[in-house]
VMD Tcl script that builds the backbone (N, CA, C; Angstrom):
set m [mol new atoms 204]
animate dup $m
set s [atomselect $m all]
$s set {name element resname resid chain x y z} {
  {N N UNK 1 A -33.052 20.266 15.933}
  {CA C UNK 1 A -34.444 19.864 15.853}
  {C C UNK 1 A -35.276 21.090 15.511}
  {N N UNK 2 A -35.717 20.857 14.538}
  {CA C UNK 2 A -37.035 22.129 13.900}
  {C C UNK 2 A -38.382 22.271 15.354}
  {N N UNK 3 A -39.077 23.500 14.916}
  {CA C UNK 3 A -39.997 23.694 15.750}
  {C C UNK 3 A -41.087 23.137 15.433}
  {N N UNK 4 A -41.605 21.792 16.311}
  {CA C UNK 4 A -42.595 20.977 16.262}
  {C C UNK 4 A -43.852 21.703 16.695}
  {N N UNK 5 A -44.758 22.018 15.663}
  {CA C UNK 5 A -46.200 22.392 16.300}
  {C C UNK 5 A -46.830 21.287 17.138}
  {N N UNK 6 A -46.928 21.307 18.069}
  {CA C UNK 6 A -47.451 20.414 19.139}
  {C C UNK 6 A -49.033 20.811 19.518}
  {N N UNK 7 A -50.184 19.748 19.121}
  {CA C UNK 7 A -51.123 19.946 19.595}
  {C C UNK 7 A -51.684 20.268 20.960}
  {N N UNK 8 A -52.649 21.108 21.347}
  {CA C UNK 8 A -53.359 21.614 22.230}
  {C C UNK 8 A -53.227 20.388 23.613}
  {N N UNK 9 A -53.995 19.307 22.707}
  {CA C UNK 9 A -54.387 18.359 23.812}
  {C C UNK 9 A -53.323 17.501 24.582}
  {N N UNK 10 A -52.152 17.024 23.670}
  {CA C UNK 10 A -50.644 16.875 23.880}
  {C C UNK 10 A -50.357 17.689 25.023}
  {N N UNK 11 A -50.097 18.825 24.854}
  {CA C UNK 11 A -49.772 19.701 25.880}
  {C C UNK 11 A -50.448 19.268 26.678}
  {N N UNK 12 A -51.751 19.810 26.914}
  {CA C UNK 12 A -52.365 19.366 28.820}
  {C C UNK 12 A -52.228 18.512 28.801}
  {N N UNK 13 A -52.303 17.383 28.407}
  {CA C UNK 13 A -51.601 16.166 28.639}
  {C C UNK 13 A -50.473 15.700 30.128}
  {N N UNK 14 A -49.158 16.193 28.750}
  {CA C UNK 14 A -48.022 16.515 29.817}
  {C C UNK 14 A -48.013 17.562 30.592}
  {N N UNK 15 A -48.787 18.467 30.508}
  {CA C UNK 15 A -48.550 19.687 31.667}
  {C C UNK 15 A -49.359 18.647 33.436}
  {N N UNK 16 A -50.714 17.708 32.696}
  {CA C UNK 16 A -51.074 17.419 33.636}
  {C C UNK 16 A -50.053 15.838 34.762}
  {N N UNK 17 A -49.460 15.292 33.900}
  {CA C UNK 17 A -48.143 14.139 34.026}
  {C C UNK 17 A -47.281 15.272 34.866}
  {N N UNK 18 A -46.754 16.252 34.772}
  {CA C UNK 18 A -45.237 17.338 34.788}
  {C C UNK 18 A -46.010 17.673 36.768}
  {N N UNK 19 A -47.199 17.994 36.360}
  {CA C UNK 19 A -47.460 18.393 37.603}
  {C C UNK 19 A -48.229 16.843 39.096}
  {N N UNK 20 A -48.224 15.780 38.457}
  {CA C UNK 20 A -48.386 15.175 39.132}
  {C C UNK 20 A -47.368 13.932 39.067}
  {N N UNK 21 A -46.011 14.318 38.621}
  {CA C UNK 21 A -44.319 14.175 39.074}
  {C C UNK 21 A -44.331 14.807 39.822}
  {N N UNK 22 A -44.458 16.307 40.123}
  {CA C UNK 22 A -43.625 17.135 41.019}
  {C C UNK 22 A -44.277 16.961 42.501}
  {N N UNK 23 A -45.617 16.693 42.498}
  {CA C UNK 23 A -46.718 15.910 43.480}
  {C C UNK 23 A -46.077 14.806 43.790}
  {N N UNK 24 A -45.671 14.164 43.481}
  {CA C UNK 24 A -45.121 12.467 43.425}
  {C C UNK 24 A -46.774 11.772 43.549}
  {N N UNK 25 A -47.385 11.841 42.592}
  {CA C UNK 25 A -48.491 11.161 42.602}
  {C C UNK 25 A -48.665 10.746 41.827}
  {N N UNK 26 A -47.807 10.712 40.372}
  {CA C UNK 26 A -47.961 10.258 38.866}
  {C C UNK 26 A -48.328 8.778 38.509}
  {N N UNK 27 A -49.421 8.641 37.831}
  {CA C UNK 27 A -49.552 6.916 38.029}
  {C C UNK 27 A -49.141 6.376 36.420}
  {N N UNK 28 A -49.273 4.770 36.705}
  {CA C UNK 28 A -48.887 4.620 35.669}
  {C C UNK 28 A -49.825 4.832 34.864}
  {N N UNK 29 A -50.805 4.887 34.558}
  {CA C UNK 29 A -52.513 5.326 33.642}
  {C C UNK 29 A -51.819 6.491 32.998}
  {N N UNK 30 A -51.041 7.475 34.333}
  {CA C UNK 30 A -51.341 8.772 33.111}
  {C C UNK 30 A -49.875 8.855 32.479}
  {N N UNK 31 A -49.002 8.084 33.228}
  {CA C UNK 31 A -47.551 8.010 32.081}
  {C C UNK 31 A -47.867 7.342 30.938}
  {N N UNK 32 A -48.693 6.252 30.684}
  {CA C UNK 32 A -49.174 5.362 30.050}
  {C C UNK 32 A -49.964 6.138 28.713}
  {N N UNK 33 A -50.946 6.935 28.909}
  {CA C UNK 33 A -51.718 7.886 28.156}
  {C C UNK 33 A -50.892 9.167 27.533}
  {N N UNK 34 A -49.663 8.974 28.454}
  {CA C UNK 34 A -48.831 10.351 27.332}
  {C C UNK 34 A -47.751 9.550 26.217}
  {N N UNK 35 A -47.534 8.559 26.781}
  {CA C UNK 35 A -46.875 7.894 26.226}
  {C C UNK 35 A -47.496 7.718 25.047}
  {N N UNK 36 A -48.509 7.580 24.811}
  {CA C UNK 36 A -49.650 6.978 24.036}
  {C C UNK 36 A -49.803 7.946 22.973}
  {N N UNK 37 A -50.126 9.002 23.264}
  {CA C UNK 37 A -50.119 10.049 22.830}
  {C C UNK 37 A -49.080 10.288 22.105}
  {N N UNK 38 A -48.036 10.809 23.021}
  {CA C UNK 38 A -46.586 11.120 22.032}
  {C C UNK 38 A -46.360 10.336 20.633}
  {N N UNK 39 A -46.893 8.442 21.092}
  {CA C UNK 39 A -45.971 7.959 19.815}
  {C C UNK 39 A -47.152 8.096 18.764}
  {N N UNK 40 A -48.313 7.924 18.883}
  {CA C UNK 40 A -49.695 8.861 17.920}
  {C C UNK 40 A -49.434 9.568 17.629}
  {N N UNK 41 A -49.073 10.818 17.809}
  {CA C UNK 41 A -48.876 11.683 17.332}
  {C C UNK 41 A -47.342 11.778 16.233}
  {N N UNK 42 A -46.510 11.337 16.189}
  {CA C UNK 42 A -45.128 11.232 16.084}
  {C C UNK 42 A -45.455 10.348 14.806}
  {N N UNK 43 A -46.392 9.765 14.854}
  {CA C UNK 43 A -46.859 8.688 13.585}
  {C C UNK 43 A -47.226 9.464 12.594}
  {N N UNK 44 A -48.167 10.524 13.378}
  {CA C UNK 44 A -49.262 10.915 11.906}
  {C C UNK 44 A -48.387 12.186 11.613}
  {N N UNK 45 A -47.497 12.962 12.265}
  {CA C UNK 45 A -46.600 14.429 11.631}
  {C C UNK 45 A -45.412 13.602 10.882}
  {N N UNK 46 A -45.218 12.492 11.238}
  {CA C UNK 46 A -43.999 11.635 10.543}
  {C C UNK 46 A -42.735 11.863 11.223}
  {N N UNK 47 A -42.502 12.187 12.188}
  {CA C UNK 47 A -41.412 12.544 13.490}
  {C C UNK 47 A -41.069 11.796 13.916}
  {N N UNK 48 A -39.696 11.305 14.343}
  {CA C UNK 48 A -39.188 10.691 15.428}
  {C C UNK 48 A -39.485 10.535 16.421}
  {N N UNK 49 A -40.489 9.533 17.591}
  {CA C UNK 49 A -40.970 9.942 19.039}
  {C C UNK 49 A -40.451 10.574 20.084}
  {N N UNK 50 A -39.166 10.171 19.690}
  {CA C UNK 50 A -37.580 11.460 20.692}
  {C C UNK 50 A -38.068 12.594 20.139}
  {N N UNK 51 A -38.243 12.731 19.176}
  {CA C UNK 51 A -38.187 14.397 18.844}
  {C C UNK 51 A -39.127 15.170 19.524}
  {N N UNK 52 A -40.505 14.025 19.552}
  {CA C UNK 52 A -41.807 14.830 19.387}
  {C C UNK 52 A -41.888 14.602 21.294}
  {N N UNK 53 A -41.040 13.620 21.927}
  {CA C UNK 53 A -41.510 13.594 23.265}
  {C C UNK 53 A -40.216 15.092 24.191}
  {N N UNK 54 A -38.929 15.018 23.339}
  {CA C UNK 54 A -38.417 16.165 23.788}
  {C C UNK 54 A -38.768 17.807 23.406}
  {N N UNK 55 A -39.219 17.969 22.388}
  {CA C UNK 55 A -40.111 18.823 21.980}
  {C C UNK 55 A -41.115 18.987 23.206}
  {N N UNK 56 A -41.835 18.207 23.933}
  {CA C UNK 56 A -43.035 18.221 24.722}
  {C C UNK 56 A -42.468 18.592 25.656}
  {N N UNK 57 A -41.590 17.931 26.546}
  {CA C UNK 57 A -40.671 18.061 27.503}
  {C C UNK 57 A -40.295 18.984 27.653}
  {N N UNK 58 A -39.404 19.757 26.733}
  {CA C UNK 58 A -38.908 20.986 26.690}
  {C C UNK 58 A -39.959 22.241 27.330}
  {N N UNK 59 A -40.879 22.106 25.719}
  {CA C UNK 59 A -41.953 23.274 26.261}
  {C C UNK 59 A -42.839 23.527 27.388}
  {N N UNK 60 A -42.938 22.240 27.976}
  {CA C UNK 60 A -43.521 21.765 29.707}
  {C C UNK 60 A -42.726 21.996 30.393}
  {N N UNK 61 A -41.570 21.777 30.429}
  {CA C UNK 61 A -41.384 21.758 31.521}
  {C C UNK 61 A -40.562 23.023 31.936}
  {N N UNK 62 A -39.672 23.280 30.698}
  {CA C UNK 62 A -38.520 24.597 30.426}
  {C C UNK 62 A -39.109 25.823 29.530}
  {N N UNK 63 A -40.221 26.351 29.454}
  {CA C UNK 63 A -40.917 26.714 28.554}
  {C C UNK 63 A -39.869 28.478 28.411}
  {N N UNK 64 A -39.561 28.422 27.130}
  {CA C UNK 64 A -39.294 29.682 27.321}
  {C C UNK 64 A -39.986 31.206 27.880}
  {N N UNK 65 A -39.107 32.222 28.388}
  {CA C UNK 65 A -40.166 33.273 28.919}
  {C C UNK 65 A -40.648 34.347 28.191}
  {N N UNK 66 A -41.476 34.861 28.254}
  {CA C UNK 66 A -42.167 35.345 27.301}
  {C C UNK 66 A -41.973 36.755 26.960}
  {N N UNK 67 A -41.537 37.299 25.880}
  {CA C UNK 67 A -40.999 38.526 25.867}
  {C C UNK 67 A -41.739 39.735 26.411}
  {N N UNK 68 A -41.348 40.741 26.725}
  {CA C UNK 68 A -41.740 41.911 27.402}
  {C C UNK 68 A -41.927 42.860 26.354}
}
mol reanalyze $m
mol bondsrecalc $m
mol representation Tube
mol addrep $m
């Protein structure tokens, strides 16, 4: 999988979903709104929604560390 430029707002998005999983407070509104998001977005770059939701996933949740 190539490196998906992933918009700004995408990101907080799932950063804000990632952290209210680990809360166990995640509702369905905001799984619902990333969801939403992901496959919008995945439409208009022309991407696979797997790609563009593991792409998201990845960088949220496993983000690589940042060189020294």
């Amino acid at each position: 999988m190539a490196d998906i430029d992933l918009p700004d707002d995408l990101i907080e998005l799932e950063c804000s979903a990632w952290e209210q999983i680990q809360a166990g407070t995640l509702t369905v509104d905001t799984a619902f709104a990333v969801q939403q998001a992901v496959t919008a977005f995945a439409e208009t770059a022309g991407q696979p929604r797997i790609d563009i939701e593991m792409a998201l996933k990845k960088r949220v949740r496993h983000p690589e560390p940042e060189a020294a």
